[in-house]
Structures are given as structure tokens and as C-alpha cells.
N, CA, C and O of each residue as an XYZ file, in Angstrom:
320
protein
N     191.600     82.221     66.236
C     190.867     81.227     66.956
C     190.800     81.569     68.458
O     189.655     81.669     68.900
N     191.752     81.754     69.272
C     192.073     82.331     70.547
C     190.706     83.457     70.554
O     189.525     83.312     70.868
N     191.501     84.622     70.049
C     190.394     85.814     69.984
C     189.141     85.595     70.315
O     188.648     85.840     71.416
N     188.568     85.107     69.332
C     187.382     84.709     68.675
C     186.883     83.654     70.389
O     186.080     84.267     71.092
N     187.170     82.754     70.744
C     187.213     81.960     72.085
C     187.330     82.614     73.046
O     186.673     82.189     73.996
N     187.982     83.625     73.254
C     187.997     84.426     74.574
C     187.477     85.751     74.284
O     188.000     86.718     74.838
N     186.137     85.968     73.171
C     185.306     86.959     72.809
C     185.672     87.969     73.118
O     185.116     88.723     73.916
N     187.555     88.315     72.017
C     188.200     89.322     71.868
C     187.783     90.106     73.171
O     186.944     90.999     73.053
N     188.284     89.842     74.325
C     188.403     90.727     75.274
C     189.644     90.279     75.844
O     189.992     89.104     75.736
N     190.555     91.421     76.636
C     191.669     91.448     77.282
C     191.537     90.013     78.607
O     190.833     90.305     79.574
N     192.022     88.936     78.616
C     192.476     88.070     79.767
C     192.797     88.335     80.275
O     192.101     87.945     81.213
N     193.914     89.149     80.875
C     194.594     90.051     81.833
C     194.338     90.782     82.421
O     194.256     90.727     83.648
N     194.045     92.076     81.448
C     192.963     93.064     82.205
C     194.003     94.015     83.272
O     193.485     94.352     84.336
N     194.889     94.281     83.110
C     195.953     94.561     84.435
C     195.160     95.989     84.754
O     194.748     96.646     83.799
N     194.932     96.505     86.259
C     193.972     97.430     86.796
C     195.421     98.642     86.824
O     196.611     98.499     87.104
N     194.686     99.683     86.435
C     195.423    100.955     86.640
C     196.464    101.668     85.375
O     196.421    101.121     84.273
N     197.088    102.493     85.500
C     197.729    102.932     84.336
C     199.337    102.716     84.570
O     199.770    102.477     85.696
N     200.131    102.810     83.500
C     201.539    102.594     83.696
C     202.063    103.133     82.497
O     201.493    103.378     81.433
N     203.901    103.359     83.037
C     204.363    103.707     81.865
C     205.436    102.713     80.985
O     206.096    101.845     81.557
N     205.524    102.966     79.464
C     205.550    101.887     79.232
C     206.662    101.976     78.837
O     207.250    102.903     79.393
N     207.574    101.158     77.741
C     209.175    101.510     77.357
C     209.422    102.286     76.419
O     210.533    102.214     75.894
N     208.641    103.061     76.038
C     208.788    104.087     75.188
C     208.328    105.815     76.007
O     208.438    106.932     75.500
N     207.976    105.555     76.956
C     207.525    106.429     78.377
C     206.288    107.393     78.119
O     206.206    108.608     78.296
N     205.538    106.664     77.741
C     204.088    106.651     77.611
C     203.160    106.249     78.502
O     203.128    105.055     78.798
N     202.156    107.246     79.144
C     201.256    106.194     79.777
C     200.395    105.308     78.692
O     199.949    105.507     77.562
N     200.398    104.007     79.824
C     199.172    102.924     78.922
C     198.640    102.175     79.872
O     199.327    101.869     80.846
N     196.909    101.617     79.712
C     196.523    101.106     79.980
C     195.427     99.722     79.957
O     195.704     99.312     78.829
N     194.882     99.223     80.226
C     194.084     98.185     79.648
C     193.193     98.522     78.561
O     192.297     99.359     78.671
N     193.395     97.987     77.707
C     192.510     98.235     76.504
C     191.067     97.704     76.335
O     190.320     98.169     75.473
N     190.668     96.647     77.242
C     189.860     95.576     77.438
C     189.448     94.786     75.864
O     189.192     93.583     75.805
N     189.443     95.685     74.674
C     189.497     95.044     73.624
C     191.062     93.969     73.088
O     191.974     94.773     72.892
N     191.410     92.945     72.905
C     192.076     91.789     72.727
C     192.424     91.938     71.378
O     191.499     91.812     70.577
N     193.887     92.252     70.806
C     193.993     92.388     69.543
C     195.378     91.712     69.286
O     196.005     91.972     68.259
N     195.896     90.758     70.320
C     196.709     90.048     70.140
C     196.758     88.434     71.491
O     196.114     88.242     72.523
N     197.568     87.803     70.958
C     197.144     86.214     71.754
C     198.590     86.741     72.817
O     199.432     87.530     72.387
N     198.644     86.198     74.085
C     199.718     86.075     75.311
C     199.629     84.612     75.345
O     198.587     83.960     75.418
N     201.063     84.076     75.272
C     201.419     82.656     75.603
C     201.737     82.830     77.198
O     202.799     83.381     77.487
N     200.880     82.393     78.242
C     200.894     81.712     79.657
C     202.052     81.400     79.914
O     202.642     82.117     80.722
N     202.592     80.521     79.468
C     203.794     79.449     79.998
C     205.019     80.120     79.435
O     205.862     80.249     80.323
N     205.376     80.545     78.389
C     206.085     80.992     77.112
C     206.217     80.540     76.255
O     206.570     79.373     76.420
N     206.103     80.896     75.016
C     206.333     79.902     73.557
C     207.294     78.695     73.524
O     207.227     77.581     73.004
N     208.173     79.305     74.243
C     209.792     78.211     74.413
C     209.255     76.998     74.620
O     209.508     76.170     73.745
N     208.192     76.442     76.051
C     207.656     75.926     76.191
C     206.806     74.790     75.954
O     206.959     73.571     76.034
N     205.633     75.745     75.560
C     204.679     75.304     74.833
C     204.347     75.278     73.550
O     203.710     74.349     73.053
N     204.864     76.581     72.732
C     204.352     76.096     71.535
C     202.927     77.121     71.363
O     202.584     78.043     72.104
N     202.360     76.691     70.327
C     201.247     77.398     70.183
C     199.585     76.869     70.430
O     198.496     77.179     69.945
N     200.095     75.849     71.519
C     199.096     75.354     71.909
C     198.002     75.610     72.831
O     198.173     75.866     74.023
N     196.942     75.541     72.286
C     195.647     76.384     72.353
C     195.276     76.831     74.352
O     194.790     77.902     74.715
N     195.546     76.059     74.985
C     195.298     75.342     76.405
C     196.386     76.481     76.945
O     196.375     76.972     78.074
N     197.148     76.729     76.079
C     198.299     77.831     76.962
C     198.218     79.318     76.591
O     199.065     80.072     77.070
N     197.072     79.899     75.608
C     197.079     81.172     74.917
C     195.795     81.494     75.399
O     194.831     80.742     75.540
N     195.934     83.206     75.734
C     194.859     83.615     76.510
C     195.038     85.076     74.922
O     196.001     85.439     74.246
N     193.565     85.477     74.948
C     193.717     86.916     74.472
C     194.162     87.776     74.988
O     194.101     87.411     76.162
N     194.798     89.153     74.983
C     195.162     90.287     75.212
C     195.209     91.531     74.850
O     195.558     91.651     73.676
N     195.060     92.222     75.233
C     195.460     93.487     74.646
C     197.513     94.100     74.530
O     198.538     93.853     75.166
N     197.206     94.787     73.570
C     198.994     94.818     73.137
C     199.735     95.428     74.743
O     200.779     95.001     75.235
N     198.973     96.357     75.232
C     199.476     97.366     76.295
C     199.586     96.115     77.570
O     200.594     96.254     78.263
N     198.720     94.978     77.939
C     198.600     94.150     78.711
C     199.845     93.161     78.113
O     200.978     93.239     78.588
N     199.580     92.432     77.264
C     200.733     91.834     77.049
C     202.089     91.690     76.828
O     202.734     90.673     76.576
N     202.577     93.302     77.004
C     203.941     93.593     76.513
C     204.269     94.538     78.447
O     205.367     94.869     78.895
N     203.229     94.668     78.965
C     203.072     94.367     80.086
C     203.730     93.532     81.076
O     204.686     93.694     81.834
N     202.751     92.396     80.782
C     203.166     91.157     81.303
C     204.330     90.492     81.018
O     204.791     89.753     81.888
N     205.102     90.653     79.578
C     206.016     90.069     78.628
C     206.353     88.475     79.022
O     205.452     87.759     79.457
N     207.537     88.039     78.862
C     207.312     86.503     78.944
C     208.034     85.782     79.815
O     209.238     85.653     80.038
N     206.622     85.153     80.450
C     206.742     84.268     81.312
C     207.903     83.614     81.819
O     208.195     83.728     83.009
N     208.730     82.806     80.870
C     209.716     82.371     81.438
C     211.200     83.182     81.460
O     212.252     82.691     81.870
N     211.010     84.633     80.883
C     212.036     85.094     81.491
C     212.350     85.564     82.548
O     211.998     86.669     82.962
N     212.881     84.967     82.973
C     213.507     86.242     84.730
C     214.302     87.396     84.816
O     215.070     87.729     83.913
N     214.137     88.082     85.962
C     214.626     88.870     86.064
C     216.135     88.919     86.238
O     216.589     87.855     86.660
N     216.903     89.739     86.053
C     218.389     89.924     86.353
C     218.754     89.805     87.345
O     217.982     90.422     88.078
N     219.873     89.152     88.158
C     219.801     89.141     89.484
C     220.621     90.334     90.564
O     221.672     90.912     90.289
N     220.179     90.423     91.256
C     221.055     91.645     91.437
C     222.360     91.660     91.645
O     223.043     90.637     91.691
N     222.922     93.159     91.824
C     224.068     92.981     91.292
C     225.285     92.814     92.657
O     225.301     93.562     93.635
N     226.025     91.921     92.477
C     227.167     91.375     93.632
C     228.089     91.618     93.363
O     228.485     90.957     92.404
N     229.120     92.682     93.936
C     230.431     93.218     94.111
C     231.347     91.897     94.056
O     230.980     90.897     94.674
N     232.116     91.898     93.578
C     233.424     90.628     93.485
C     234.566     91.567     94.163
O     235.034     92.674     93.898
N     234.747     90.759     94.989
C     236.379     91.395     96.183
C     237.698     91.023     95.287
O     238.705     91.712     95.130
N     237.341     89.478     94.639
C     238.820     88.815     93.998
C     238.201     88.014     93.470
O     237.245     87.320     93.816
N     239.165     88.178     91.969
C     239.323     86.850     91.042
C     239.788     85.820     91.572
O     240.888     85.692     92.110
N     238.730     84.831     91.400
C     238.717     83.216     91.864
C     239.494     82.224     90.342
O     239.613     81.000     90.399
């Protein structure tokens, strides 16, 4: 349904090439062969208002939303 609504083309679209976790270059596919949840599934759910089309290389890309990053890393002097 998504797909089909966002006339199977990439939403994202991310400009330029990259490498990916398998150390491959990849890049926008502009063809859409999988849905990206916006917000994150955790979230939302699979509700329509929050899913954009994508391409696999864009969306694993982008990966998900509500995870963050690691924070960096802080030396401990002494156990508290």
C-alpha cells in the first residue's frame, strides 16, 4: 500500500555514494522496494501517516529513528 502511494520511488533519496556494513559501496536506488518507519516502529506502529517508501541501500542507511547513538566514551578515575 505504502509503495504503491509513494509510486514505488525512494523517499529519501540520500545524494552520493557510501559504504555500507558489509564494505560495499551503495547508493540510492531511486526504485522503493521496501517501507522506512519515520518515527520508529516502537512508536508508531505500522501506521500509514508514519511510513515513507525506500530503497533497501537508503533505508538501512538511515536505520532507526529512535535509536541513538552511543555516547562517547568517559574515563572513570574511581569507583563511586
Amino acid at each position: 500500500m505504502i509503495l504503491a502511494r509513494d509510486g514505488r520511488r525512494c523517499q529519501i533519496q540520500l545524494p552520493g555514494t557510501w559504504i555500507n556494513t558489509r564494505g560495499r559501496t551503495a547508493h540510492c536506488l531511486v526504485v522503493a522496494d521496501c517501507v522506512h518507519h519515520t518515527r520508529g516502529k516502537a512508536l508508531t506502529g505500522d501506521d500509514p501517516a508514519y511510513l515513507i517508501a525506500a530503497c533497501t541501500p537508503c533505508n538501512l542507511r538511515v536505520g532507526d529513528p529512535t535509536k541513538q547513538p552511543d555516547p562517547p566514551h568517559r574515563p572513570m578515575t574511581k569507583w563511586s
